[in-house]
Structure formats: C-alpha cells, structure tokens
C-alpha positions, 0 to 999 in steps of 0.5 A: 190854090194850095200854093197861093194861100200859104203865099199869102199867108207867108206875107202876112205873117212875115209883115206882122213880124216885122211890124212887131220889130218897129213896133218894139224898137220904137219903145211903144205901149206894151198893150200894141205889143200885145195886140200883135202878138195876139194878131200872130197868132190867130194868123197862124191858126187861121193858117192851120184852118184854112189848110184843113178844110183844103186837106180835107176836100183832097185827100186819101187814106193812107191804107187806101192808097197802098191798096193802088200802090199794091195793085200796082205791084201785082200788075207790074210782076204779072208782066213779069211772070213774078209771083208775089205776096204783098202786105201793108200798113197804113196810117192817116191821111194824105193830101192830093198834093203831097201824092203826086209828089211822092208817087214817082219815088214809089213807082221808081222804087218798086220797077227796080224791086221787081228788077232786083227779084229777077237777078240771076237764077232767081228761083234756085237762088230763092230755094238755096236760101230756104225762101219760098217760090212766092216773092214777098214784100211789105209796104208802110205808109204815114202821115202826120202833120209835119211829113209822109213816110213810105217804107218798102222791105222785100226779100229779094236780092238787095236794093241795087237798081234804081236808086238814081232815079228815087234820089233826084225824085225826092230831092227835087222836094228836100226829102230823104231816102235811104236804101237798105241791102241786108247781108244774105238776101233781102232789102228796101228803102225808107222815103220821107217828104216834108208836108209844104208849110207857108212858112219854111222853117230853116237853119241860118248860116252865116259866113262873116257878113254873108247869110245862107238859109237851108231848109230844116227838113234837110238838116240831119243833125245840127248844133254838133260844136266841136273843140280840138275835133280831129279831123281826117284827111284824104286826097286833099278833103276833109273829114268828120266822124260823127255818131260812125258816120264820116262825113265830108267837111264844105263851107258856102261860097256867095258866089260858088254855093257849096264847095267841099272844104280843101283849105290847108290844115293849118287854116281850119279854126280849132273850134267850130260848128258842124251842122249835117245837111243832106238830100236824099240818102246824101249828107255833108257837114258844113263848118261854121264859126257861128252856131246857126240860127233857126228861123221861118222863111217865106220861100220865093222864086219871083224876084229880079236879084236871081240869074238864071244860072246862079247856084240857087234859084230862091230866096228864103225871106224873114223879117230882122226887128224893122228890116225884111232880109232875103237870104239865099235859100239852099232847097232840095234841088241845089243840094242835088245839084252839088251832089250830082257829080258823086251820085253812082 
C-alpha cells in the first residue's frame, strides 16, 4: 500500500510540474500560473497527510523497539555463556516498513559483536585491560522525518567481523554505515537509512549530452569546485584529498556506468566539480565539468528501455519546462555493485 501511494503521488506531482512548464512557456495568465502552484502544493500536503495517517496505523516507538533489539542480544549471548550489560536510548517513531529494512543490519551487527567479544582470551584479555568481567554495550535509535539512525558502541574488541554483510544490507536501500574500532579495546557502528519519499530528491550530472541522476541520500559532500586542485596519483588512479579524506576520482560511462578515472594526467580539466557519493561506509568523487543539479524524481523500474544486464536498473523521472525527461538512476544497489570488487 505504502509504495503504491507515493507512485501515484510521484505522477501527480511531476505531471503538475510539467503542466506548470507548458503553461509557462505558452505566456498564459499569471492567475493559471498561480492556480497551479497553489494545486503543487496542496498535493504535496496531501502527501504528507496520507503518509501520516498510514505511519500512524504501522508504527513503533523507537525505545520499544530497542527493548526486542536488546532482548535479542541477551539471548543470542546466553548461547554463547557471554555476560552482558546493555543500555539504550531512544527516540521517535518508526514505520513498520522502515523496520524491516533496518533489522537485517541490526542482527548482522550484533552476531559479529558478539563474535568479536569472544576473540581470543577474552576474559583475561578484559581484566589486563581494567574492564569488568560483564561485557557492555549501548544501543541508540532515531527517527526524524527525513531518515532513521541506529547506533551501537561495545567495549569489546573492535569492530572487525561482519562488516560485508551490514554494507550489502544498508546498501541495498542507499544508506550509510560506518565502523568504528577505537585504539585499545572497544568499538561500534553508526547506520543510517533514508525514510522513501514519492519523490527522491537527487543530484544531476551531466557528461556533455548525457545526464545521470543519483539519490541525495547518497551524496556525502556536494558542489566541492576545484581550481588548479592537485591531484594524486598511484597506480595508474587518481586522487583528491578533501577535509583528510582521500578519495578516488571516477566519472560515468552511458554505457559502462561508474568507471574509476585512468585518463592520462594531461587530459584531466584544470577546473571541475567534485561531488562525494557513496554507500555504506564507501565514497568516490566523481568530476564533472558542470556543477550538479538538484532536482525530485520520480523513481521507477517499469519500463521496456531498461535490459536486464544494464548497470543500473531504474529510471529517475522529472519533468524539464514542457519535456518529461528519464535519467539513469544510480540507487544504492548500483553504487554497491561498482564497489563490490573493493569490498574485504
């Protein structure tokens, strides 16, 4: 029920847009003009309303949730003869939906804690280090209106197993995640899923006439322009360092999607665009000529122009003054595919 209302809320509000296009290009009244930006936006309240009362009939409080997270955990360390203290917060309320989506990476999350308490001579290893017997652990979990956060932090031995299974779950709905292993013991992850809108509000590249979109929950840092940026080389791939991060240069090929930039030197523009994109704990830059744009889209898989082994399996839709445009749409799972092959 819930994907079929934001589909046909992401038609209707991308067919006034275009409407609002014709009508504007054709010089009519300002009173029509008006009248349909008036229409946008009670659509787009009525959005927002029929997405409340639907959130209100299927959802959970956060802090009841992390009460079955947390028993959960207790269980799953009672098998293992692991003595556990666990505290959390919690705060808001999270749709039916977005639960399922973000349990997977939960469970994955704390079996390889569990596992990573075990390394080892875990309980001398605990009492060398001045930690009690009694392993704890801390659970937060948020949700707000744009995305639900899940925070974990143990003081076992680092975050070292499972991290390949929590990337290819959060990936697959264009979250983010990232792992945390402190200097002498202890560790945890930070998740963070987007909550599905009718429309997907995304950034735009364009590569002379061909146009890509990206979802904005994928997008890490954007706008970065750089004049005369030095850039780094190793093994025949580029670089850019940005805010201590150093990030490897790609660009988008119509054909063969993501590709990591390998062009001689001397080809590269002394100015351009870099915009971070990423999944999971995972970020390239990619360089354009052209800063992006940011735009809604109407996200679909329904339509006959897609092959079945093409690099990206949806269309991105907006409408471009009195033109419907269909970009190719670079979700989370695409963005996991192309870094598949890096992942240890």
């Amino acid at each position: 029920m819930q994907e079929q209302w934001q589909k046909e809320f992401g038609y209707l509000e991308e067919q006034i847009e275009l409407l609002h296009g014709m009508v504007c290009q054709n010089e009519v009244s300002l009173d029509l003009r008006e009248q349909l930006t008036e229409l946008s936006e009670h659509a787009n309240k009525l959005e927002k309303l029929v997405h409340s009362v639907i959130f209100q009939q299927k959802n959970i409080q956060a802090s009841e949730l992390l009460v079955k997270i947390s028993n959960y955990f207790i269980e799953e360390a009672e098998k293992k003869s692991l003595p556990i203290a666990i505290s959390y917060f919690g705060s808001g309320r999270i749709g039916i939906p977005m639960v399922g989506q973000l349990m997977p990476a939960i469970i994955f999350s704390i079996k390889a804690s569990i596992d990573n308490f075990l390394q080892n001579d875990w309980l001398n290893t605990r009492i060398k280090n001045n930690l009690f017997p009694t392993c704890s652990i801390y659970f937060e979990l948020k949700a707000t209106d744009n995305a639900v956060s899940f925070r974990m932090i143990d003081d076992g031995f680092g975050f070292t197993n499972g991290k390949k299974a929590v990337r290819e779950s959060v990936a697959h709905y264009a979250g983010w995640a990232l792992f945390h292993s402190y200097t002498s013991y202890g560790g945890g992850l930070e998740i963070k899923l987007p909550i599905p809108k009718a429309r997907a509000d995304s950034l735009i590249f364009s590569y002379g006439p061909h146009r890509f979109a990206v979802p904005f929950s994928s997008v890490k840092k954007s706008s970065f322009y750089m004049k005369r940026l030095e850039l780094l080389e190793e093994n025949g791939s580029f670089f850019v360092s940005i805010e201590s991060d150093l990030v490897r240069l790609c660009t988008i090929d119509p054909v063969m999607g993501l590709q990591f930039l390998s062009a001689e030197k001397s080809t590269i523009p002394d100015d351009f665009y870099v915009t971070l994109i990423g999944v999971a704990d995972f970020q390239v830059a990619i360089l354009t000529l052209e800063e992006p744009l940011q735009k809604s889209l109407r996200i679909t898989n329904e339509n006959e122009w897609i092959e079945e082994d093409s690099w990206f399996q949806y269309l991105g839709l907006y409408a471009d003054q009195n033109i419907s445009l269909a970009l190719p749409y670079i979700d989370g799972n695409a963005l996991a595919n192309f870094y598949k092959a890096y992942w240890k």
